[in-house]
C-alpha positions in Angstrom: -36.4 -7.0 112.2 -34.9 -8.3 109.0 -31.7 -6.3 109.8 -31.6 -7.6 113.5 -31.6 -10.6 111.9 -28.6 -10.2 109.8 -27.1 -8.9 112.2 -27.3 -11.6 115.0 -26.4 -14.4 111.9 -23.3 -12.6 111.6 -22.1 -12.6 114.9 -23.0 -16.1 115.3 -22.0 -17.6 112.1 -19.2 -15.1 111.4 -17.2 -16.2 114.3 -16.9 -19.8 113.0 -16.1 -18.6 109.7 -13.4 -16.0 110.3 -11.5 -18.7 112.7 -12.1 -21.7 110.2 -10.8 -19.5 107.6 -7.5 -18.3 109.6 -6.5 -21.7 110.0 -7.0 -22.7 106.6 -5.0 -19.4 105.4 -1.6 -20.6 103.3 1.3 -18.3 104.8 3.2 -16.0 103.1 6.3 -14.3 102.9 6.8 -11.5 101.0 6.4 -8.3 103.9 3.3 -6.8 101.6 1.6 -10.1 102.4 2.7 -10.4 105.8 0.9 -6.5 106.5 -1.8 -8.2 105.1 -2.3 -11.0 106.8 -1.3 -9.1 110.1 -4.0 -6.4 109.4 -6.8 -9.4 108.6 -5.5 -11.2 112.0 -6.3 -7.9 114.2 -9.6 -8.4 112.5 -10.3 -11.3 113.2 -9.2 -11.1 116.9 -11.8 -8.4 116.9 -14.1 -10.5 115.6 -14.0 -13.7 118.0 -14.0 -10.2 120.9 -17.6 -10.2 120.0 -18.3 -13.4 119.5 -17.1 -13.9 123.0 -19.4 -11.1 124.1 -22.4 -12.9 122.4 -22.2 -16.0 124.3 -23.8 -14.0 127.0 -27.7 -14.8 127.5 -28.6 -11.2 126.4 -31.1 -10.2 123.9 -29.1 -7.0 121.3 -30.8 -4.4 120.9 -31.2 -3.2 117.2 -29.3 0.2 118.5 -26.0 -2.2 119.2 -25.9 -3.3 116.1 -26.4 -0.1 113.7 -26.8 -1.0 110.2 -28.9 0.1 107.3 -31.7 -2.5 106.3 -31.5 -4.6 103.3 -34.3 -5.8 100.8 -35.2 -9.2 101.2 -33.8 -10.9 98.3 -30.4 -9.1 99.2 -31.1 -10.3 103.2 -31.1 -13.8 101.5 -28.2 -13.7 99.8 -26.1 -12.9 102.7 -27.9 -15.6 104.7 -26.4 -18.1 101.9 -23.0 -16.8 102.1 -23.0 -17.1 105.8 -24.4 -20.7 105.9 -21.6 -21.1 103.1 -18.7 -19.9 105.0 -19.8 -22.1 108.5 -20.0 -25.3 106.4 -16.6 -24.5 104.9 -17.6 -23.1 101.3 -15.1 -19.8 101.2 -15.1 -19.6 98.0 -19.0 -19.4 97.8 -19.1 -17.4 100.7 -16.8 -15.0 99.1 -18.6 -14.6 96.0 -22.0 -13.5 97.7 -20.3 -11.1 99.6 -18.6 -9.5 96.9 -22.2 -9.9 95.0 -23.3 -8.4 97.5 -21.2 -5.6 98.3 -21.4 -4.3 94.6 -25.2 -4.1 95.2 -25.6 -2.6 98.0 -22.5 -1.0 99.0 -22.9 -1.4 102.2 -19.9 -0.9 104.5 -20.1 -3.8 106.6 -20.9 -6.5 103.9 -17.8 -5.1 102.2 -15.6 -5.2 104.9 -16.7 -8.8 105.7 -15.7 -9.2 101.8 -12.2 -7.7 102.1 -11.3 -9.6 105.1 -12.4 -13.2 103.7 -11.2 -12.4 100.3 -7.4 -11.7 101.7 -7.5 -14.6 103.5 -8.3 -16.6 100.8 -5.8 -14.7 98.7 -8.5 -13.2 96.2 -6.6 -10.1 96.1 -8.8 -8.7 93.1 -12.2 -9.3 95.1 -9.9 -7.8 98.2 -9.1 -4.9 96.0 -12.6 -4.0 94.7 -14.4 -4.4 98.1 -12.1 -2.5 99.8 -12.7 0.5 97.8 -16.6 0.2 98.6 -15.9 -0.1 102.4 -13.2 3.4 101.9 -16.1 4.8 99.7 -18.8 4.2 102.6 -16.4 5.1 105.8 -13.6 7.2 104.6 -12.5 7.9 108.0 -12.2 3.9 108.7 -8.2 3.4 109.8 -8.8 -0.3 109.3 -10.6 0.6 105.7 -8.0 2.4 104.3 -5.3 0.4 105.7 -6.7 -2.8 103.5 -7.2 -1.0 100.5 -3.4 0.7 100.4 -2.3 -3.0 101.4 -4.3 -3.8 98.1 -2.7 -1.0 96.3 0.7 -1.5 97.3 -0.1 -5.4 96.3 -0.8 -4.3 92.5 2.2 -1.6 92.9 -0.2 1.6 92.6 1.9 3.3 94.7 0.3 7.2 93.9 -2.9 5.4 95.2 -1.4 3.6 97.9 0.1 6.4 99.1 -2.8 8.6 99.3 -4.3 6.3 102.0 -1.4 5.9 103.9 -1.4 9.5 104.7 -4.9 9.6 105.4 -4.2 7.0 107.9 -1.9 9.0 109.3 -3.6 11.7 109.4 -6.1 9.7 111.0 -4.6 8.9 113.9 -3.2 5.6 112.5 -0.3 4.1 112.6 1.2 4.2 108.8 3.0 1.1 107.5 5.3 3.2 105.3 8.0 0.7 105.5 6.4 -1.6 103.4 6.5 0.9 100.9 10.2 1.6 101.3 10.6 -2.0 100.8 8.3 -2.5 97.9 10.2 0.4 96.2 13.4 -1.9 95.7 11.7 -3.3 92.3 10.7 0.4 91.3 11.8 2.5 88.8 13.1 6.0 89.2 9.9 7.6 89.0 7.7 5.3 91.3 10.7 6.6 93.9 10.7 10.1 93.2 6.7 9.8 93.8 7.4 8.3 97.2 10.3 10.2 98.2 8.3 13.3 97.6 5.2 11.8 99.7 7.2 11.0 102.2 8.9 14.7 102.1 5.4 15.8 102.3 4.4 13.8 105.5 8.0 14.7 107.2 7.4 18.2 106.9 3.8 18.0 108.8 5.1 15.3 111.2 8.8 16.3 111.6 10.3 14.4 113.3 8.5 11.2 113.1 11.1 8.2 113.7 9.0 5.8 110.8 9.2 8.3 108.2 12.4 9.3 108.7 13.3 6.0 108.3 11.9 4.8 105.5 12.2 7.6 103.6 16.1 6.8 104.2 15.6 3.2 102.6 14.4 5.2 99.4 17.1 7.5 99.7 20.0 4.8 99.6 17.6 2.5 97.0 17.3 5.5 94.9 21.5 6.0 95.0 21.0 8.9 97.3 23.6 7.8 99.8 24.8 10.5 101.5 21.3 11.9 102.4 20.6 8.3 103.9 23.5 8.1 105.8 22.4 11.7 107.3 18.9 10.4 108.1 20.2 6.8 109.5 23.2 9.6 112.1 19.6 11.8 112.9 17.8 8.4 113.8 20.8 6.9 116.1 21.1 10.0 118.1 17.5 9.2 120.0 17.9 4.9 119.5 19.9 1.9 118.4 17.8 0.4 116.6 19.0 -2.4 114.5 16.9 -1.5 110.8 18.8 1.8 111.1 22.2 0.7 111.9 22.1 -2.1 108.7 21.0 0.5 106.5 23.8 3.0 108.0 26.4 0.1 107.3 25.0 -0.6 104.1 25.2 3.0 102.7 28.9 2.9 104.0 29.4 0.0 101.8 27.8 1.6 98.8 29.8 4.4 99.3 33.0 2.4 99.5 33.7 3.5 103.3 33.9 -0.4 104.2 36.8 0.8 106.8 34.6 3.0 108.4 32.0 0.5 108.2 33.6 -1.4 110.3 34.3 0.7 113.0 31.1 1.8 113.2 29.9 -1.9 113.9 32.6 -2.8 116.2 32.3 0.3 118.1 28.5 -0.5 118.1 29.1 -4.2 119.3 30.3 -3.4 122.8 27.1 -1.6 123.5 25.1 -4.6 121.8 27.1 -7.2 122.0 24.0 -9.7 122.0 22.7 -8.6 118.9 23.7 -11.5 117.0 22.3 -10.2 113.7 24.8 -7.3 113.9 27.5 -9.4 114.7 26.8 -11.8 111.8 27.0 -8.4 109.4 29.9 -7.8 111.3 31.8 -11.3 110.6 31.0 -11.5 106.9 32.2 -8.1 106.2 35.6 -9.3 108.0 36.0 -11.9 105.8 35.2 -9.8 102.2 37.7 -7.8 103.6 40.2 -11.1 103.7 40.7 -10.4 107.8 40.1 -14.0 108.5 41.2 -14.3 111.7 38.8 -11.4 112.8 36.0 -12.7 110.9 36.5 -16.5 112.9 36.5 -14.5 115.7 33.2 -13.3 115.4 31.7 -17.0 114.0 33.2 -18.4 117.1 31.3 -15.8 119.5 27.9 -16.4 117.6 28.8 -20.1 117.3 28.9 -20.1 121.1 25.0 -18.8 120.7 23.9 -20.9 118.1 26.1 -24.6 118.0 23.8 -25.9 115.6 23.3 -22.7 113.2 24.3 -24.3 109.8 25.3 -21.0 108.6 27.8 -20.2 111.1 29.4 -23.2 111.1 29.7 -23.4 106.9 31.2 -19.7 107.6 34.3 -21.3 109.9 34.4 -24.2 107.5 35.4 -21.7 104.5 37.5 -19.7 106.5 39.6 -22.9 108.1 39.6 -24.0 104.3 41.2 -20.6 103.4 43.7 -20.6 105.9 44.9 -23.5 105.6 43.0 -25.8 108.0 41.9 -28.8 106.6 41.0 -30.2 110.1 39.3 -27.4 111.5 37.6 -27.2 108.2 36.7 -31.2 108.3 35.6 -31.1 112.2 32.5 -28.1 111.1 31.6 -30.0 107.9 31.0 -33.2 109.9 28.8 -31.4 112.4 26.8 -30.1 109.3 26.2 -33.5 108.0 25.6 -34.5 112.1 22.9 -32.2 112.5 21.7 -32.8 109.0 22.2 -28.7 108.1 23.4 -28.2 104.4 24.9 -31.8 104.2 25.2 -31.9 100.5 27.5 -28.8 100.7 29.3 -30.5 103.6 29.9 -33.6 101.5 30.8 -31.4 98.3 33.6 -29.7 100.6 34.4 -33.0 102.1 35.1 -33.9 98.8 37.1 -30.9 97.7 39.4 -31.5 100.7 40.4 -34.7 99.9 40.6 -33.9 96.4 43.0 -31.6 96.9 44.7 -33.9 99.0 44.9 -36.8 96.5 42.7 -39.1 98.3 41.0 -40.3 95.5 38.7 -42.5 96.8 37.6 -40.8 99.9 36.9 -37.3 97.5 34.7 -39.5 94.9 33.1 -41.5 98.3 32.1 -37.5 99.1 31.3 -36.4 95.9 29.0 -39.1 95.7 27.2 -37.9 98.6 26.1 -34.7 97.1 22.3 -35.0 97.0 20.1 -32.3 94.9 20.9 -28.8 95.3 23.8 -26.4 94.0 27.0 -28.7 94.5 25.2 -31.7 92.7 25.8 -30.8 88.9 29.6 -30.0 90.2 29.9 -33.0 92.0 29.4 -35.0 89.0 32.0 -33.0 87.0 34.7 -34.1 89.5 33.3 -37.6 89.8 33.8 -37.9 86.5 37.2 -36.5 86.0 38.5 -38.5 89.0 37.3 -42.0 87.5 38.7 -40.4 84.0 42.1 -39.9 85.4 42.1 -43.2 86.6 42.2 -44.4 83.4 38.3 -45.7 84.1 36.7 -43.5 81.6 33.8 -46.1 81.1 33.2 -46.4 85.0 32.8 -42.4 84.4 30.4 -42.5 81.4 28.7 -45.3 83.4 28.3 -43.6 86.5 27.1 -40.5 84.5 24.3 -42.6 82.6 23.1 -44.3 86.0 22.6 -40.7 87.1 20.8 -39.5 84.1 18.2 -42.6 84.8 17.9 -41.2 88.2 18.0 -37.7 87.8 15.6 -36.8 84.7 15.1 -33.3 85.6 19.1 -32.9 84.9 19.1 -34.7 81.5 20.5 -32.4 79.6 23.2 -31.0 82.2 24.4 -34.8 82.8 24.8 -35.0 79.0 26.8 -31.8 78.3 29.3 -33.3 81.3 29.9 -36.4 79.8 30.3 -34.7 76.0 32.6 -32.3 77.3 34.7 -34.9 79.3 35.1 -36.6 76.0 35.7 -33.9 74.0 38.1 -32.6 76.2 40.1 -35.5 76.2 40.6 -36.3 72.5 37.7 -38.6 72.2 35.8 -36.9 69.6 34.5 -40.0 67.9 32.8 -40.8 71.2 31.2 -37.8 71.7 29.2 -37.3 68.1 28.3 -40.6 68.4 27.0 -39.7 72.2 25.5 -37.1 71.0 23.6 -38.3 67.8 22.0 -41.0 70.2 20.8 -38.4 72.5 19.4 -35.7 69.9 17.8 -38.7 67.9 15.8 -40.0 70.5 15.1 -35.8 71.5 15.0 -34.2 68.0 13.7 -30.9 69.6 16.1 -30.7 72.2 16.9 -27.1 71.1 19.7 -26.9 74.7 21.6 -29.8 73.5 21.4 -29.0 69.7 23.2 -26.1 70.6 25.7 -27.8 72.9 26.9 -29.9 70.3 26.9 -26.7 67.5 29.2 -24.7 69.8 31.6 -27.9 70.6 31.7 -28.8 66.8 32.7 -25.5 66.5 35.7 -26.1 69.1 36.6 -28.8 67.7 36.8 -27.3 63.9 33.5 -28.7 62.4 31.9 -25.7 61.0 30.0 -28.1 59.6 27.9 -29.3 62.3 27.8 -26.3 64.1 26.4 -24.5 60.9 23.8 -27.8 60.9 22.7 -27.3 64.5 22.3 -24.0 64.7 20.1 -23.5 61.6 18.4 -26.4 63.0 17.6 -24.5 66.6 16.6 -21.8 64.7 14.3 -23.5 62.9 12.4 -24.9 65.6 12.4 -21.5 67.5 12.8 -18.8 65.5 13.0 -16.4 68.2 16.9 -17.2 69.2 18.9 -14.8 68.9 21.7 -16.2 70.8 21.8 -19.1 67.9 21.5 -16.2 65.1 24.2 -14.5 66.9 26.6 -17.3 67.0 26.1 -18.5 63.6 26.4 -15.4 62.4 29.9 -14.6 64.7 31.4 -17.6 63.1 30.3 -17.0 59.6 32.4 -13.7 59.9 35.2 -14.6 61.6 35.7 -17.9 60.0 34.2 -17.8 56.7 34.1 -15.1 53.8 30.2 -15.4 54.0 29.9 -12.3 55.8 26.8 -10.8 54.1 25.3 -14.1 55.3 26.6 -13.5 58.7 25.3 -9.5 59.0 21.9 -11.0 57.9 21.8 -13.1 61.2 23.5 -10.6 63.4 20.9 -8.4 62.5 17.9 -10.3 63.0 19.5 -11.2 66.4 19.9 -7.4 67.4 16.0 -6.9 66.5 15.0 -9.6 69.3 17.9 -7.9 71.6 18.9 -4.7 70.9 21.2 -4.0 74.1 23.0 -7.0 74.3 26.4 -6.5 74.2 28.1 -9.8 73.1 25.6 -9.3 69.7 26.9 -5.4 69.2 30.0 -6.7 69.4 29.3 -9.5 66.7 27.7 -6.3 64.2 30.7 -4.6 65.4 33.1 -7.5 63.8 31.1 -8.5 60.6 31.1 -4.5 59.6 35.3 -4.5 60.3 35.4 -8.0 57.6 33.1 -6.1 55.4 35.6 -3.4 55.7 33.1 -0.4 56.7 35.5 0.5 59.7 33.7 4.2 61.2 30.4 1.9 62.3 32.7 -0.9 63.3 34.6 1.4 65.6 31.1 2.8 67.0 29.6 -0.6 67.6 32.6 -2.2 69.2 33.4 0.9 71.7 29.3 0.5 72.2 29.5 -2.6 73.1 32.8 -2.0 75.0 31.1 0.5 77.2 28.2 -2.5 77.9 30.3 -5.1 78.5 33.9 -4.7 79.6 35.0 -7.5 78.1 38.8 -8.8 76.8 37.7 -9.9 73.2 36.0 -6.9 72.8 38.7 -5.0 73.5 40.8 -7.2 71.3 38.1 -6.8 68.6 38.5 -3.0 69.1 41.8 -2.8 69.3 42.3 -3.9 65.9 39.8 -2.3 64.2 41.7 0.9 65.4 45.0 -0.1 64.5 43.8 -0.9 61.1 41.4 2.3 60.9 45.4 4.2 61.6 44.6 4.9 65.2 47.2 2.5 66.6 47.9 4.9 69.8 44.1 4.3 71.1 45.2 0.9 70.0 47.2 0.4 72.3 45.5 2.1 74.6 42.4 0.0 74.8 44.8 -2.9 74.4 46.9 -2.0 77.6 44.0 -0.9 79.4 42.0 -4.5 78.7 45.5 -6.3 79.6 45.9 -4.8 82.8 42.9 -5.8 83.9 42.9 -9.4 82.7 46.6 -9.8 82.5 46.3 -13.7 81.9 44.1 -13.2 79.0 45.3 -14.7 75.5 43.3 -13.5 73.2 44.5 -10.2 73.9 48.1 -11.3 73.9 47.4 -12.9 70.8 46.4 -9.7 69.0 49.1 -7.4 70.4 51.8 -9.9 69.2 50.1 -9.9 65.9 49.8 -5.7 65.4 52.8 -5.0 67.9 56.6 -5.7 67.6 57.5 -7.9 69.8 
């Protein structure tokens, strides 16, 4: 009787609670916790199914409603999580359940526990009641699908993977796609585990389109390319479908066949020509390939589709800007700012336009515009520079300040554009004295302490760059990037360059593998003449970071070590790809007859 009992309390109450709870569910986005969601919404369809039934005026029989009975304190306590879910108390209800379902590992309590707990995104009560309800019906499909969902959540993928097959072998239908996905933030060995699992299944379900596929994601994730692009040509034979021709396209692109690329999606346009998602991949791969006139094509046939699509029309914008078209260009940011789509870039663009064409007061009328987001920082800059070269550099400082009032969260950003407009414009006095203000009244402002150490430096005061930066080390200890830079400038500008390995050191024990810090050990060990580990640092560092003063810097340590033919190799090599760079003109003219 007791169990009849339960059981008619949770068809009653459960209803209420499962559809109270789905609309109370936050969404998500990620695709793990859309299968989840989508798995718990199947369930809970099923759920209001037999609340529906139970509306009729029939007495259950206890045969309907199989289950195995509990003791009475235990009945209880599922009686209070029930009363707890249908006056709204998830959280309580949840925590009974799970109670519960570690007690008396019951099947049906747990799954009741799963369900609620991934709604409510508990996904470590999701995780441990799911194992019970695998543990009680190991051939569930529904069981095992929550618990690898849980598993996949917590990236156990050996686990995970290991009920995905058994709910294929089941019968199910296995969401191994979400694994594919999930793999993209794997390393090489979490792949190689799912590549051979997937192998595995392939080989007893040959054939099967879903595996095929998403073992081809973890082919081209894995660098694998060719052996994607054979899987995505064995997929298209039977169906275009639109997964399998981006991930074809894609491995084209990672293997640098961009031209063929291309054909492949053009040829594939005139039998899909409404698949507007294609023809967007399409578009943009026109215009990285600088064919602008094809690429504005394609935006004009999907702009036909979508008039208001911000993304389409910011696409022709940049394209009439590149070409050329300033009133083209003007006529689709307008209709941005019209339909209220990405207006601040539309005003920042705007801006730039008329910037370019001189009109002063129209760019900073624009500029001004620019509401939060990515242009707003730059906006300022040219706000500033336009008042500046106006010979209203107070109007510019002013309208900076006003924005600093109303822009706290970009303090520091507002600050560093004002110092650098005045240091770039002679007025050093101005920008100390800005800048003491601002670090008085922000002692521990460790980003601008180090703005004004690597401007003093620019502007020859050693001395207050030495200040600062022992002063940002001081209040966090950890820096390297201030140990490193102190201790570059000690060695290239000082003779203290025991001082300056000190530091460098200390840096390269927080970050071993950054390069711009080998680099720096790489240059102290050259001034402290021990040339074999400077060449070995700075080729190291070289090798990281392909960089034009690291080539400079290894350059000369060659030339000076007697290798002046790899000197001039690494020099040429550098200049040729960066042939605007002074630094290395600098050094050549300085080692190599003019």
């Amino acid at each position: 009787m007791q169990s009849l009992l339960l059981v008619i309390a949770l068809i009653l109450l459960g209803g209420c609670t499962s559809q109270s709870v789905k609309e109370s569910a936050p969404k998500t986005t990620d695709a793990a916790s859309a299968a989840v969601d989508a798995s718990a919404e199947a369930e809970v369809s099923a759920v209001n199914a037999s609340i529906a039934e139970s509306k009729v005026p029939k007495r259950p029989k206890p045969s309907d409603y199989p289950v195995a009975p509990f003791p009475k304190d235990a009945l209880y306590q599922l009686l209070v999580a029930e009363v707890a879910g249908y006056r709204g108390e998830y959280s309580t209800a949840l925590e009974k359940y799970v109670d519960m379902a570690l007690k008396t590992r019951d099947a049906g309590v747990a799954q009741r526990a799963a369900m609620l707990a991934v709604y409510l995104k508990r996904y470590e009560e999701a995780l441990t009641t799911s194992k019970i309800w695998v543990e009680q019906e190991p051939n569930s499909i529904e069981a095992r699908r929550y618990l690898s969902e849980q598993l996949l959540r917590i990236g156990d993928m050996e686990q995970a993977i290991v009920h995905m097959e058994a709910i294929k072998n089941l019968g199910g239908l296995a969401n191994f796609e979400s694994f594919a996905y999930s793999a993209a933030n794997m390393d090489d060995k979490g792949r190689e585990v799912l590549l051979e699992a997937m192998s595995r299944m392939l080989a007893e379900y040959p054939g099967d389109a879903q595996l095929m596929f998403s073992k081809a994601v973890l082919l081209e994730q894995s660098g694998q390319l060719e052996e994607a692009l054979q899987l995505a040509n064995q997929l298209l034979v039977s169906k275009k479908d639109i997964n399998v021709i981006v991930l074809k396209v894609n491995a084209l692109k990672d293997l640098l066949r961009t031209d063929e690329a291309l054909v492949f999606l053009e040829s594939t346009l005139e039998e899909l020509a409404d698949k507007r998602r294609l023809r967007l991949i399409y578009a943009r791969m026109l215009f990285e390939a600088e064919r602008l006139v094809d690429a504005e094509k394609q935006y004009e046939l999907v702009h036909q589709q979508a008039p208001n699509d911000s993304d389409i029309l910011f696409a022709l914008a940049l394209i009439s800007m590149e070409q050329g078209k300033d009133e083209s260009a003007k006529g689709y940011l307008n209709q941005m700012i019209r339909f209220n789509r990405r207006a601040n870039e539309a005003h920042y663009y705007l801006g730039s336009i008329a910037d370019k064409n001189d009109k002063i007061p129209q760019a900073i009328s624009e500029y001004k515009m620019v509401g939060p987001g990515r242009e707003y920082l730059a906006a300022q800059v040219r706000i500033a520079a336009l008042l500046a070269d106006q010979d209203r550099l107070d109007d510019a400082r002013a309208h900076l300040e006003n924005q600093r009032a109303n822009n706290p969260d970009r303090y520091n950003r507002l600050v560093m554009i004002e110092g650098q407009l005045l240091s770039e414009r002679g007025h050093e006095a101005e920008f100390f004295e800005l800048l003491e203000m601002v670090i008085q009244k922000q002692p521990e402002n460790v980003e601008l302490l180090y703005f004004r150490a690597m401007t003093g430096q620019s502007l020859g005061r050693l001395d207050v760059l030495e200040q600062d930066l022992l002063r940002v080390i001081e209040i966090d200890p950890g820096n390297a990037d201030a140990m490193n830079a102190l201790g570059y400038t000690l060695a290239d500008q000082t003779d203290r360059h025991d001082e300056a390995l000190v530091l460098i050191e200390r840096a390269l024990e927080i970050k071993p593998n950054e390069a711009a810090f080998i680099d720096s050990l790489g240059w102290v060990q050259y001034r402290l003449e021990n040339y074999k580990d400077a060449v070995t640092n700075l080729r190291k560092a070289l090798s990281l970071f392909d960089n034009d003063e690291v080539a400079a810097h290894l350059g000369e340590v060659l030339w000076v070590s007697g290798e002046q033919q790899e000197a001039r190799n690494v020099w040429q090599k550098a200049l040729d790809a960066r042939p605007d760079s002074d630094i290395l003109k600098r050094v050549i003219k300085r080692f190599v007859a003019p």
